[in-house]
N, C-alpha and C positions, 0 to 999 in steps of 0.2 A: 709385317713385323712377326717376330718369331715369338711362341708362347715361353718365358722362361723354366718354366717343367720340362718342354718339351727339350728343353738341351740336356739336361741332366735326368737320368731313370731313376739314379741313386737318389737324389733328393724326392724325386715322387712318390718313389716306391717308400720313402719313411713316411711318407702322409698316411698311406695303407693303414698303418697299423700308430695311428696314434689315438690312445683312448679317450680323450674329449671326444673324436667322434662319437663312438662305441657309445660311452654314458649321454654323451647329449643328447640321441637316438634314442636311447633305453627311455629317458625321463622324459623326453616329448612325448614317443608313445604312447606311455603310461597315463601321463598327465591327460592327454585327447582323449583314453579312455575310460579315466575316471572320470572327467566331464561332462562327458556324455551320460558315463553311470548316476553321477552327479545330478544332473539335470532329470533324468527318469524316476530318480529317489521317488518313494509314495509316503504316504501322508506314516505308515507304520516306521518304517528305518527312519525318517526325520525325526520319529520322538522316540526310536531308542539313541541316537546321538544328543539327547536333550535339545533339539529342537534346531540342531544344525544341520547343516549341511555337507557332515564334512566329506563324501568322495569330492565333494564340487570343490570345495577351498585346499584341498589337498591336493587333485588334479590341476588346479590354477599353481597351486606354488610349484607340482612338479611341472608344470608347460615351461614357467619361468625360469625355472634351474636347465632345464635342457635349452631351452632356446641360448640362454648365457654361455652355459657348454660348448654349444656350435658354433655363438660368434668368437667365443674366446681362441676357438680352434681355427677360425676364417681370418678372424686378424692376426693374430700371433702364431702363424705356422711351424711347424718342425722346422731346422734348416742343420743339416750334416757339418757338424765344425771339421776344420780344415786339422789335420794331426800336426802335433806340436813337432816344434824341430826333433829334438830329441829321439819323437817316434821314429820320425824320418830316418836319422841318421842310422839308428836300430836296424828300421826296416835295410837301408844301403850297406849296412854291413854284415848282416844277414844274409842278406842276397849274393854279397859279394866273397865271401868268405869258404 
């Protein structure tokens, strides 16, 4: 079986640059890194945030928002719409002219 990317470049190449990936990246990153900061907090920053946590629940809510990102991007792919008649005709008379 053939990969359906692998027919078309055009359509691949618009996945390149679609920014649900970009931001879902950016905010998982972030999020793993604030949880970790998160989790290493010491007893002083936990009570100036009044006794939160917050790199940790801030780093959770951005893991969540990037993970959503990525899947939004994995289900619902770019896909290059076909040009309307009209373009077409443009483009044929253009050419032809």
């Amino acid at each position: 079986m053939t990969d359906p990317e692998a027919r078309d470049p055009a359509d691949r190449s618009s996945r390149l640059f679609d920014l649900r990936l970009i931001i879902g990246a950016m905010f998982t990153l972030y999020g793993l890194v604030l949880i970790v900061a998160g989790l290493a907090d010491g007893s002083a920053e936990i009570a100036k945030a009044s006794g939160i946590r917050i790199n940790l629940w801030v780093g959770i809510g951005m893991l969540i928002l990037g993970v959503l990102f990525l899947l939004w991007a994995r289900l619902r792919p770019l896909r290059l719409e076909e040009p309307s008649a009209a373009a077409q005709a443009d483009d044929a008379a253009g050419s032809a002219g």
